[in-house]
C-alpha positions as CSV (number, residue, x, y, z in Angstrom):
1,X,-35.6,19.7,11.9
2,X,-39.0,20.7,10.5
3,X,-39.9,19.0,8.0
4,X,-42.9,19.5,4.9
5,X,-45.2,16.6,4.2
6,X,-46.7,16.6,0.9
7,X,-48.9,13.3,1.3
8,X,-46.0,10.5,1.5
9,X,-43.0,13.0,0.4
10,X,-41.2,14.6,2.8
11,X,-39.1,18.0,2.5
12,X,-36.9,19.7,4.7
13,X,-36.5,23.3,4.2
14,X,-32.6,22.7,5.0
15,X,-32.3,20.2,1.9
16,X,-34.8,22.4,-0.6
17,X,-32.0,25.7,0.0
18,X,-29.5,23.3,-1.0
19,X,-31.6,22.0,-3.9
20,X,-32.6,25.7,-5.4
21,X,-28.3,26.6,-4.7
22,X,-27.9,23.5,-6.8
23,X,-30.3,24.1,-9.3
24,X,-29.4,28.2,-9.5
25,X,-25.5,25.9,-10.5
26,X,-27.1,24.2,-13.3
27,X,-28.4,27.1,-14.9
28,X,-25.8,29.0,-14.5
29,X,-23.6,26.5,-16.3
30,X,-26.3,26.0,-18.8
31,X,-26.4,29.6,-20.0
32,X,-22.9,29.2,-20.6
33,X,-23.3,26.3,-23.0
34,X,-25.8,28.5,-24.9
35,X,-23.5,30.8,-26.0
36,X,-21.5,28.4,-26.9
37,X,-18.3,28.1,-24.2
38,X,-19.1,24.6,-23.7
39,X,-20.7,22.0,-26.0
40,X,-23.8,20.9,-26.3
41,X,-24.8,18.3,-23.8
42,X,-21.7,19.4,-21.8
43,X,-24.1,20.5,-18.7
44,X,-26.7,17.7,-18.6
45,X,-24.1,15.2,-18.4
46,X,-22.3,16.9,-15.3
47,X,-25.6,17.2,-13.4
48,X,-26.0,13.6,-13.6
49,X,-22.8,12.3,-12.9
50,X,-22.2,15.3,-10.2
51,X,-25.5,15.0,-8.3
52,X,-24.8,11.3,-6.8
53,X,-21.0,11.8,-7.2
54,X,-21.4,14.6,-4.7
55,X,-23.8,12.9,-2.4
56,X,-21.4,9.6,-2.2
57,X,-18.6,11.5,-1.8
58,X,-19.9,13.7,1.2
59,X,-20.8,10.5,2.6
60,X,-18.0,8.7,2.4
61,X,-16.0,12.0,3.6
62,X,-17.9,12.2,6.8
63,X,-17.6,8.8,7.4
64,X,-14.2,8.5,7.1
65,X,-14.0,11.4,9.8
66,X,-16.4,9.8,11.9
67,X,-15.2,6.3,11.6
68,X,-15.5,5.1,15.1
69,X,-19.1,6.2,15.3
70,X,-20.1,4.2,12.1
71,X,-18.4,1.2,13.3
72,X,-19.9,1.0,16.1
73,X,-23.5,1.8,14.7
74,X,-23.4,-0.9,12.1
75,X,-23.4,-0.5,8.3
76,X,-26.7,0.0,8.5
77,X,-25.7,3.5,9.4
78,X,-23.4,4.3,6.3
79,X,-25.7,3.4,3.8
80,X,-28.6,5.2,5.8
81,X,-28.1,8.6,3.3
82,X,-31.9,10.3,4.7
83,X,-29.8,10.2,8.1
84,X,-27.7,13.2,7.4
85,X,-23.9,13.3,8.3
86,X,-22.3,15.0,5.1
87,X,-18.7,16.7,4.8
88,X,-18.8,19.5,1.7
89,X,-15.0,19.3,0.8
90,X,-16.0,15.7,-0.3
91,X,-19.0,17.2,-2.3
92,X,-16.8,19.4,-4.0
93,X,-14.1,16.0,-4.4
94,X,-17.4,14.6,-6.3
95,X,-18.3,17.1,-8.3
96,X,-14.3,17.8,-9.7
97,X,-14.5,14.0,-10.8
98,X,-18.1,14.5,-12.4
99,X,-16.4,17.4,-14.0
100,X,-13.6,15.3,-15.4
101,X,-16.5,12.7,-17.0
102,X,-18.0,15.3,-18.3
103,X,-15.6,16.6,-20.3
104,X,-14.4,13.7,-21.5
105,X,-17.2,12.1,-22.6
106,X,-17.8,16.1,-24.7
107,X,-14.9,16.0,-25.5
108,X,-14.1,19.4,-24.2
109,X,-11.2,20.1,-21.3
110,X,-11.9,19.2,-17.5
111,X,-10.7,23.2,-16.9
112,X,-13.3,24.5,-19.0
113,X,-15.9,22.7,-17.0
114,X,-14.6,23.3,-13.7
115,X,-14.6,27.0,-14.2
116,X,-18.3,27.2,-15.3
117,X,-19.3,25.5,-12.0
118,X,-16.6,27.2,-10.2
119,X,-18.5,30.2,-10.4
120,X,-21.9,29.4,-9.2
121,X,-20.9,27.4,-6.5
122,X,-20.4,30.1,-4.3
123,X,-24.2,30.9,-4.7
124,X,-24.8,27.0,-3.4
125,X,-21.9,27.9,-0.8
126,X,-24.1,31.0,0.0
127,X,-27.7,29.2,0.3
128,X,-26.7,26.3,2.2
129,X,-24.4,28.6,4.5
130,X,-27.5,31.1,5.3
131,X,-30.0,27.8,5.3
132,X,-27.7,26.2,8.7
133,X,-29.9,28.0,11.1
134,X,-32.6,25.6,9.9
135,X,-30.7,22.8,11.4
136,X,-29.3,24.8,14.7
137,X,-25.9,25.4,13.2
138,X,-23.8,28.2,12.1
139,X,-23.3,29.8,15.7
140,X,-19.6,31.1,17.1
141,X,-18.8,32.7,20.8
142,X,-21.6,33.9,23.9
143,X,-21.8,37.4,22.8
144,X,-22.7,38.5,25.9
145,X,-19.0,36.8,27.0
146,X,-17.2,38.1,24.4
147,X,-17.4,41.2,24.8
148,X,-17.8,41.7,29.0
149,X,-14.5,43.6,30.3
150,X,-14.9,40.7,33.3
151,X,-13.9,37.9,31.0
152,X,-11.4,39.8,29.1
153,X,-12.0,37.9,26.1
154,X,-11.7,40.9,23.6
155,X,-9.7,43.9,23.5
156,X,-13.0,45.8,22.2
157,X,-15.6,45.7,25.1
158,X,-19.4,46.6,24.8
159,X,-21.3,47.3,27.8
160,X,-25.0,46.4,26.4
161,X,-24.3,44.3,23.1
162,X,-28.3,43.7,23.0
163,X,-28.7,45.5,19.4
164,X,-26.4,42.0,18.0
165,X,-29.1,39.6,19.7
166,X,-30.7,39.7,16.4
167,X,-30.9,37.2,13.1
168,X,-27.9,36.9,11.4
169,X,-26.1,38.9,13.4
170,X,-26.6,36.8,16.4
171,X,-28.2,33.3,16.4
172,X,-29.7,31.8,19.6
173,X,-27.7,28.2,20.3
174,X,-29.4,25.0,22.0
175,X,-29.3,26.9,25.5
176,X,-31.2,29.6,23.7
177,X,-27.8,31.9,24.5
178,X,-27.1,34.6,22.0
179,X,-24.3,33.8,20.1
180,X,-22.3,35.3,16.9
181,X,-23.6,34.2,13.5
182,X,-20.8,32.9,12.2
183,X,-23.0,31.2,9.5
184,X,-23.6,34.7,8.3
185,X,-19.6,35.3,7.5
186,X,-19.1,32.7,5.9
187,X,-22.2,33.2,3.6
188,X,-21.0,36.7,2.8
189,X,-17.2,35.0,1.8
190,X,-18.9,32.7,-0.6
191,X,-20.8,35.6,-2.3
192,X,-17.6,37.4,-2.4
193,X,-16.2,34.6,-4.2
194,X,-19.0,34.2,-6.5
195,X,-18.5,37.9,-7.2
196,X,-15.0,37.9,-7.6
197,X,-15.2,34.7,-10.0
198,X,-18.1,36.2,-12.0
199,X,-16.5,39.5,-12.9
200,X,-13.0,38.2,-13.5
201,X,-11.8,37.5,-17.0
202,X,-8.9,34.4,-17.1
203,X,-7.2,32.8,-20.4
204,X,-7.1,29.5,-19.7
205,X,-9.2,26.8,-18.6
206,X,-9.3,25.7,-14.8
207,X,-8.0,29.6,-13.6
208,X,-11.4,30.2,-11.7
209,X,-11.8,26.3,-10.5
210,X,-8.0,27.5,-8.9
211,X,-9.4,30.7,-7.6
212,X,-12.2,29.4,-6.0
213,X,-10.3,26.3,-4.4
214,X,-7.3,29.0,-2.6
215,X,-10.6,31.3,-2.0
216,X,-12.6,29.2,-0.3
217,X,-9.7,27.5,1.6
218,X,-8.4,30.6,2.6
219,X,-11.7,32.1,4.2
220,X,-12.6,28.5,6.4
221,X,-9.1,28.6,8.1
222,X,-10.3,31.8,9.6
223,X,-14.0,31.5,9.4
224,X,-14.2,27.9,11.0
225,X,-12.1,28.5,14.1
226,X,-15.1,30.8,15.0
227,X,-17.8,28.1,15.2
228,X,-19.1,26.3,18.2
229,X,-21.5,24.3,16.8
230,X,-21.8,20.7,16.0
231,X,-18.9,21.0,13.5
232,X,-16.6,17.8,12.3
233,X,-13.8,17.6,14.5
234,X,-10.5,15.2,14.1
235,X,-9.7,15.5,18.3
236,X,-9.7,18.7,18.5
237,X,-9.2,19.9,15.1
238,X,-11.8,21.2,13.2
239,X,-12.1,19.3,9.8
240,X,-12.8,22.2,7.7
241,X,-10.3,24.3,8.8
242,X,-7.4,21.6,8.9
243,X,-8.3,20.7,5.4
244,X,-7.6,23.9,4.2
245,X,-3.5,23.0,4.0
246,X,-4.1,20.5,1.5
247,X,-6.2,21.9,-0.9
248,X,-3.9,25.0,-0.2
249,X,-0.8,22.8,-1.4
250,X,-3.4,21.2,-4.5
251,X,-3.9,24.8,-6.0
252,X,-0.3,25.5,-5.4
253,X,1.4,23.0,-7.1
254,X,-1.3,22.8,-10.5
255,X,-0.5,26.0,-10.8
256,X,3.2,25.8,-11.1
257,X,2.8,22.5,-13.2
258,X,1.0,24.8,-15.1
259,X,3.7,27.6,-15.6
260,X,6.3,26.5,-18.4
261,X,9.6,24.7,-17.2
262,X,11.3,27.9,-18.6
263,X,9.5,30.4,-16.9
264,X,9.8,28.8,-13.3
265,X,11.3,30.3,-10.5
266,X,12.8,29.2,-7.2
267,X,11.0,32.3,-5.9
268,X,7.6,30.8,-7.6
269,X,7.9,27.9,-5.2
270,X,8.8,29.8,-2.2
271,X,5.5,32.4,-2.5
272,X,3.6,29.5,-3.5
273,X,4.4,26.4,-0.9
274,X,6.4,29.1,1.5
275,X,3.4,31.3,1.7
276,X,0.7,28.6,2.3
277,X,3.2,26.9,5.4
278,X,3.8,30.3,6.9
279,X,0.1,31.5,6.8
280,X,-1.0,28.1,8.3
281,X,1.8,27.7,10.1
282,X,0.5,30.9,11.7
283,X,-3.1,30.2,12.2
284,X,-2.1,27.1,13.9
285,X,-0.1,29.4,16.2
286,X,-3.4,31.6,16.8
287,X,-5.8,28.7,17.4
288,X,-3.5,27.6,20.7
289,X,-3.1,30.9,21.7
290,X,-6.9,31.5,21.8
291,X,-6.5,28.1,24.5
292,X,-4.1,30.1,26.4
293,X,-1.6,27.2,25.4
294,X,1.4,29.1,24.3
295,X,2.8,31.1,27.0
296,X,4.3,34.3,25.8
297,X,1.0,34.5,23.5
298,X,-1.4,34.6,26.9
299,X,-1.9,38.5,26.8
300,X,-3.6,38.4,23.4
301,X,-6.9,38.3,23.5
302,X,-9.6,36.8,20.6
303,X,-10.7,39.4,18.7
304,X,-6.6,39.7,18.6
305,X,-6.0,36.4,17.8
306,X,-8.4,36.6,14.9
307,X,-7.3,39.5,13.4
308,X,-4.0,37.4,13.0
309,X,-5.4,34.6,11.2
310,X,-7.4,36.8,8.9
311,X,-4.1,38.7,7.8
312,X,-2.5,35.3,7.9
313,X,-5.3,33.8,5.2
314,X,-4.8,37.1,3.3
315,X,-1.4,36.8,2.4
316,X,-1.6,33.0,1.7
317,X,-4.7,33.8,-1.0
318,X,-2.4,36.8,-2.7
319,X,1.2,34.3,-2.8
320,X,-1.3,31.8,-4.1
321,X,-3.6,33.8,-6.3
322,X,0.2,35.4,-8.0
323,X,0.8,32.1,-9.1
324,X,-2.0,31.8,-10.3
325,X,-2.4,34.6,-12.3
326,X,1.0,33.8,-13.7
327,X,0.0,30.2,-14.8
328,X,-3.3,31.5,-16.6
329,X,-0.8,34.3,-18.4
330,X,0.5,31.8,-20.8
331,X,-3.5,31.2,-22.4
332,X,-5.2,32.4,-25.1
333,X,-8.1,35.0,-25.2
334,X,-10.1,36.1,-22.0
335,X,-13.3,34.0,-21.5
């Protein structure tokens, strides 16, 4: 990685995109409190708390995923943080707890505080997504492969797919092969998300920290299947995408706690943890048959296979996002 000296400090250009995402969060969330939707103080007591509550948590998330490589560098190697080797959903683990401080020591709720750095973060999503070239990541299929009619990889072939060999479009990998940016996707879904969050009025506090959790979720089941970098892997699984059931199931049932007793449905919990089995279930089903591994799934092809997942992710966002919406019904005034 290329770094900047300045004298004895050194900066990577990877870690200052991350720094100006973060900072672009603060303020954010800052100009909030100055109208007066948080109380004073609110903000400078969730950067400090969230800052190294992020940063341990990342840590310890990608070293529980990577456990036999830290034991068998030492502990030396955990608590070597200039090393690298970070896992975001355990960022974002951090900076929901810094959250909760922080409203509690304002005196404010955890919701209301969510939902104002709900809505930036997919502006740090965005710049640290667009910044993984920097560090030779963010790369998906050979385009070239993809889309020869020889490898029948894809249903849609392209006999000269030269005009895609081009940054972010395509991204050259170690082997200086052209490849898909998939970095570029995903840094297009988290500016979606911080458009959809920023123009979207909710009633009650935590709707948009909810949003942004079945959102984001929903966009790296599809998004990172596509990668072939360096990604974090459980065997074969990639992390990213396998934890996407979880936080699925997490958005799902605060949002039915959230619904009144009274106003409950059996059908609520059928869209809700029906909808987010089925759509992963599904995906799950598309990632073999991209292997080949399931035989009466052989003759589809990727781009296929895809297409499936994404329609699969879209109808596990809208069962989620109805709940949702139904939970933050019950609130007061739009904010």
């Amino acid at each position: 990685m290329n770094a900047i000296r300045l004298g004895p400090v050194v900066l990577y250009p990877y870690g200052l995109c991350l720094a100006a995402g973060a900072a672009v969060c603060l303020l954010w969330m800052h100009a909030r409190e100055k109208k007066g939707l948080l109380p004073f103080g609110t903000v400078s007591r969730f950067a400090v708390w969230s800052i190294p509550l992020a940063v341990l948590f990342a840590r310890l998330g990608h070293f529980l995923v990577c456990l036999n490589w830290y034991l068998a560098k030492g502990p030396a190697a955990v608590l070597d943080f200039t090393a690298g080797g970070y896992m975001l959903y355990g960022a974002m683990a951090g900076v929901a707890l810094a959250g909760w401080i922080a409203a509690k020591r304002s005196g404010c709720p955890a919701g209301a505080v969510l939902d104002a750095a709900a809505v930036p973060a997919g502006l740090l999503v965005f710049a640290g997504r667009m910044a993984e070239p920097l560090v030779g990541l963010g790369y998906g299929h050979d385009i070239e492969e993809w889309f020869d009619p020889w490898m029948e990889k894809a249903f849609l072939t392209w006999e000269d797919p030269s005009p895609l060999y081009r940054f972010p479009f395509g991204l050259q990998n170690y082997y200086q092969v052209w490849c898909f940016g998939v970095f570029f996707l995903e840094a297009l879904a988290a500016l979606a998300i911080f458009v959809i969050l920023a123009t979207r009025k909710t009633r009650r506090p935590g709707t948009k920290a909810l949003f942004f959790l079945v959102l984001y979720a929903g966009t790296q089941a599809v998004l990172e299947s596509m990668r072939y970098d360096a990604v974090l892997r459980w065997g074969f699984v990639k992390v990213n995408q396998l934890l996407a059931l979880p936080v699925f199931l997490l958005a799902v049932t605060v949002a039915l706690r959230r619904i009144p007793r009274e106003s409950r449905t059996a059908a609520d919990f059928v869209l809700g943890y029906g909808g987010t089995l089925l759509g992963c279930g599904v995906i799950m089903a598309m990632e073999f048959a991209l292997e080949q591994k399931i035989g009466f799934l052989s003759w589809m092809r990727m781009d296929l296979c895809y297409l499936v997942m994404a329609l699969a992710a879209v109808g596990m966002i809208l069962c989620a996002v109805r709940l949702i919406r139904k939970s933050d019904a019950v609130g007061g005034n739009p904010v």
